[in-house]
N, C-alpha and C positions, 0 to 999 in steps of 0.2 A: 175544571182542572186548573186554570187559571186562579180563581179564589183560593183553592186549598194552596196551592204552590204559596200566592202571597200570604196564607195566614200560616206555611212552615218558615217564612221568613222572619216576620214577626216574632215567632214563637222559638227560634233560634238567636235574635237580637234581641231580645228579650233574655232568655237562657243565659248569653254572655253576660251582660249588663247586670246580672244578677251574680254570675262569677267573678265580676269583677273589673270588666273592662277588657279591650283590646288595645294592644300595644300600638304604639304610632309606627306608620309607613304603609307596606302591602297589608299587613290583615287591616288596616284603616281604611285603607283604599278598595279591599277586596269587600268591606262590610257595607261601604257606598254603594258598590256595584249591587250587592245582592239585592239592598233595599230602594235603589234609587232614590233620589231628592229630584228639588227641580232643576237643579243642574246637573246633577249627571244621573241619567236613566239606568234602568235596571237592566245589569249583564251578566247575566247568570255563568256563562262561560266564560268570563273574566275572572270574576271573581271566583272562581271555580281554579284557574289557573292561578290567583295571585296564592289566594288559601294554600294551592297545592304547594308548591314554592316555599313559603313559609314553613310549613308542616314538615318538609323535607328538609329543615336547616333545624327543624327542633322547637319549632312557635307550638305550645300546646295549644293556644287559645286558636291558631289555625288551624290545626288539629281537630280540636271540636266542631270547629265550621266545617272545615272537608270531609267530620264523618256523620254530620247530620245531612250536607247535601249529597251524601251517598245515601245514606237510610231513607231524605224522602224524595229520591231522583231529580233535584237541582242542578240543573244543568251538566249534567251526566247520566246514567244509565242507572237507576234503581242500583245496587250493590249492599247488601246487608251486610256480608265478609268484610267487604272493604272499611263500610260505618264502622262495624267492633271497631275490626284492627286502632282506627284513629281516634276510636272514642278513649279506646282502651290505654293507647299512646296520651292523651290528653290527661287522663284520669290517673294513671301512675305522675302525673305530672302539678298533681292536686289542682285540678280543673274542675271545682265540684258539680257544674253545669254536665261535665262528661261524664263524671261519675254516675250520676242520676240518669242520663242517658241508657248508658251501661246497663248499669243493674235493671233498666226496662227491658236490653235488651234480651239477658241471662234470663227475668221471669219470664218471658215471650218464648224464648228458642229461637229468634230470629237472629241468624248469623252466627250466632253461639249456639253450644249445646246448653239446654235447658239446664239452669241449677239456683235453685233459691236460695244455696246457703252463700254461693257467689254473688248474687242479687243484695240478698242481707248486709253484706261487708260493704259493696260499695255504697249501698244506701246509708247505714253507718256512717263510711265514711264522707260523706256530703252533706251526713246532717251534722256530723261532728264541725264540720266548716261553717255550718249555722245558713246552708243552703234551705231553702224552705220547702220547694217540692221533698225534699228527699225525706223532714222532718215530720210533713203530714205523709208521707209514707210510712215511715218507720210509724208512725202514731196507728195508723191504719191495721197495719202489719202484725203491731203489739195486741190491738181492738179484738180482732179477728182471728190471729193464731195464722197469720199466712204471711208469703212475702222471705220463708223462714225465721221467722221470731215464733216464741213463745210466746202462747196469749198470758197478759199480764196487761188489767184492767185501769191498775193504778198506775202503771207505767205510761199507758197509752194515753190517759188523761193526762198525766203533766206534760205528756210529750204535744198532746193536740194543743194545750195551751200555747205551748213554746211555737209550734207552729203558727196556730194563728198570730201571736206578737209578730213572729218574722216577718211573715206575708205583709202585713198591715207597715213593718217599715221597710221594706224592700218598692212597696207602691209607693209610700211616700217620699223614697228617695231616688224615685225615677221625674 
């Protein structure tokens, strides 16, 4: 339980970092807490509080944080509802970390009611932001005839290229 929790932290500090960054102060503060360092240890209920706080004055980028540690019970109670709501808050907010999110959680039905052509759009839009997950999705999507996209073979090739470029400078510029 322990190792998944730290590799949902990872994999949400990561998710920002790739949207672009968190703004200085609480969500700064709150992203310490999730991940700890060696100075300050990981406090899930802090930074659970600081995100929340943020999120409520209109931080999308805390927004994303408070609805992924809803979606994967981060120092709070599991809440799927709650993740859309602030994923969704985030993603109107051009968060393409939350967008991708989102539209995972539209193809799932988790939280939301199931719809792929809602999935479709935000994935669009996150690859449109030249987010990478969202670009080998949509390449996926295109592949396959799923995701709501039309299959369309030659789309889906140029798109997996564009994808794999991303990926490959998104690592190099962590």
């Amino acid at each position: 339980m322990k190792t998944s929790r730290a590799v949902a932290a990872i994999v949400i500090a990561a998710g920002l970092a790739l949207a672009g960054g968190a703004s200085a102060g609480p969500v700064e503060e709150a992203r310490l807490y999730l991940r700890g360092s060696a100075r300050t240890p990981a406090d899930l209920p802090r930074a659970f509080q600081l995100f929340s706080g943020a999120a409520q004055k209109g931080d999308p980028h805390a927004a994303y944080y408070l609805g992924m540690m809803y979606q994967n019970g981060m120092g709070v109670a599991r809440d799927m509802k709650a993740a859309a709501h602030w994923l969704q808050f985030a993603a109107s907010r051009q968060t393409p970390a939350a967008m991708y999110a989102l539209a995972k959680l539209y193809l799932a039905g988790d939280g939301v009611k199931r719809d792929d052509i809602v999935a479709r759009r935000w994935i669009e839009k996150a690859a449109d932001l030249e987010y990478p997950e969202a670009v080998m999705a949509m390449a996926i999507g295109l592949r396959d005839g799923s995701m709501g996209f039309e299959r369309n073979e030659a789309l889906a090739e140029t798109q997996m290229r564009f994808a794999n470029r991303a990926l490959k400078q998104a690592r190099s510029g962590q």
